[in-house]
C-alpha positions in Angstrom: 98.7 -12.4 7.3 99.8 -15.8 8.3 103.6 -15.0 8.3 105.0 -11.7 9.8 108.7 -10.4 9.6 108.7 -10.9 13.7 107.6 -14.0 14.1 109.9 -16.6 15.4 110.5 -19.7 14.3 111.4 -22.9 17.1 115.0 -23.7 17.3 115.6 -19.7 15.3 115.3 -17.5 18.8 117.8 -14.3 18.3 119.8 -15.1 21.3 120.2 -18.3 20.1 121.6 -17.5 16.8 123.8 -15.0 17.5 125.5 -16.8 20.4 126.6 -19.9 18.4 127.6 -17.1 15.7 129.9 -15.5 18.5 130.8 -18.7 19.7 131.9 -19.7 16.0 133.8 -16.2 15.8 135.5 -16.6 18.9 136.6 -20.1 17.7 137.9 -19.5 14.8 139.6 -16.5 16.4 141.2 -18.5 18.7 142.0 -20.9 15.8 143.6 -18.1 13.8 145.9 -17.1 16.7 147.0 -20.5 17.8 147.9 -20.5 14.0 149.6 -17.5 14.3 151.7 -18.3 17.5 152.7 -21.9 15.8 154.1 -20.2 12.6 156.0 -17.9 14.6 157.4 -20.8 16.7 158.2 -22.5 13.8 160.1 -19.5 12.5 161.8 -19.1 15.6 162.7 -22.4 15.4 164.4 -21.8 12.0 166.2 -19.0 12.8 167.8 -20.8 15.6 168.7 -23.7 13.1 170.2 -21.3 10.9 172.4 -19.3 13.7 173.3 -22.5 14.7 174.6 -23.5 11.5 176.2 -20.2 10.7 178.3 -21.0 14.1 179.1 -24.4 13.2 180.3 -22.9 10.0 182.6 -20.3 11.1 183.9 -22.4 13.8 184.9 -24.8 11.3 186.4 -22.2 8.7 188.3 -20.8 11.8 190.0 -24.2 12.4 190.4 -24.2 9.0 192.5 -20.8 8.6 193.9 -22.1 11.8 195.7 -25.0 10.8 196.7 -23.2 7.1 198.1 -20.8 9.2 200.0 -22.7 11.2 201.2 -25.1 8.2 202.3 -22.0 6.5 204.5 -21.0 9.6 206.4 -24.4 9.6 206.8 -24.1 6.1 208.3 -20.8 6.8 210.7 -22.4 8.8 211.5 -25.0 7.0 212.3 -22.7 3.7 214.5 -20.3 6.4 216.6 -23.3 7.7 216.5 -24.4 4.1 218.0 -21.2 2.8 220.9 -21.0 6.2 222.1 -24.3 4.1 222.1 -23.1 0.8 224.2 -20.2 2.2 226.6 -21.7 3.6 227.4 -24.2 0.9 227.7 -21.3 -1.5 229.5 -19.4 1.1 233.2 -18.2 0.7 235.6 -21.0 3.3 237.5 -17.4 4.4 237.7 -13.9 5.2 235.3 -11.2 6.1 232.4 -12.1 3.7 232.9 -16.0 5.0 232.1 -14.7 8.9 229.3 -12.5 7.4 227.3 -15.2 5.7 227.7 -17.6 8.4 226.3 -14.6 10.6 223.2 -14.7 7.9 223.1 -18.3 7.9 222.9 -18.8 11.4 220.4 -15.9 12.0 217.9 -17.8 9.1 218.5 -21.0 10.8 217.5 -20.3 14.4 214.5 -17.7 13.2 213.4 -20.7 10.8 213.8 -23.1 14.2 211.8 -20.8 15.6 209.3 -20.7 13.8 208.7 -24.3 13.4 209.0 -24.7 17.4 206.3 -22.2 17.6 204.1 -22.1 15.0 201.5 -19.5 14.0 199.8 -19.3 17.7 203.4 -19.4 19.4 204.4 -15.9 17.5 200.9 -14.3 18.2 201.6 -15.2 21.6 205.6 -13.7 21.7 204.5 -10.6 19.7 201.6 -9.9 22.4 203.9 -9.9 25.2 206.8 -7.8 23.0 203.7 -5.0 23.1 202.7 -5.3 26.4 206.3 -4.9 27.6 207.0 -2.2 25.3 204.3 0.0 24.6 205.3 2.9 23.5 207.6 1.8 20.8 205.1 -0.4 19.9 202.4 2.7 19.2 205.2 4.4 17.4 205.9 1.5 15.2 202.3 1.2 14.6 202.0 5.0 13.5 204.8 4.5 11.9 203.5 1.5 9.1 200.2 3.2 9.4 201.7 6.4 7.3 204.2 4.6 5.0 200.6 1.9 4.1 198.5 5.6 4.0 201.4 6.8 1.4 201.8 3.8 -0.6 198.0 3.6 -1.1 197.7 7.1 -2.3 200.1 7.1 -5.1 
């Protein structure tokens, strides 16, 4: 028998063979995981992106509510004074009721100055401080609403 199952061949030893075959394993191993690490890159990449827009986006809609917020108050105020001179041109010239509306007009007027002097930040600001000076009337206050909303959203 010319040929036998164990003879080798030049250039076919077994040690030959199957270290090119690990070698071929290891590189595309190593080819998978560098594949692997770049997609997760990538995705952390995105994510970041995306936070990053999400904050750009809120920041923006903050400013947004913001400055509606503070255009509402000044219109507030506005509306308030408004309404002090619509009183008092519809007010009677004498007497008891005459003192009581100018009392109403001139309590609009200055609460509507106030609020346009202010604004929406201004009164966050004013309210804070009420709290912090009075707490406990504040907590009561707050118990208070919190049982008439609890009430009214019952019925």
């Amino acid at each position: 028998m010319a040929n036998t199952p164990n003879t080798m061949r030049p250039g076919m030893s077994g040690g030959t063979t199957s270290s090119s075959s690990g070698q071929r394993q290891q590189n595309e191993g190593g080819s998978v995981a560098d594949k692997a690490k770049d997609a997760a890159s990538s995705l952390a990449d995105k994510a970041r992106d995306a936070a990053s827009m999400a904050s750009e986006r809120a920041s923006e809609m903050a400013s947004t509510i913001g400055n509606k917020a503070e255009s509402a108050t000044e219109a507030m105020g506005s509306s308030m004074q408004s309404l002090a001179g619509t009183i008092r041109e519809h007010a009677p010239s004498t007497g008891m009721l005459h003192s009581a509306t100018e009392s109403v007009a001139d309590s609009l007027e200055s609460g509507g100055r106030y609020l346009r002097e202010t604004g929406f930040s201004g009164l966050g600001d004013d309210i804070t401080s009420l709290i912090r000076r009075n707490p406990m009337p504040a907590l009561l206050i707050g118990v208070g609403l919190g049982f008439l909303l609890a009430r009214a959203a019952r019925r």
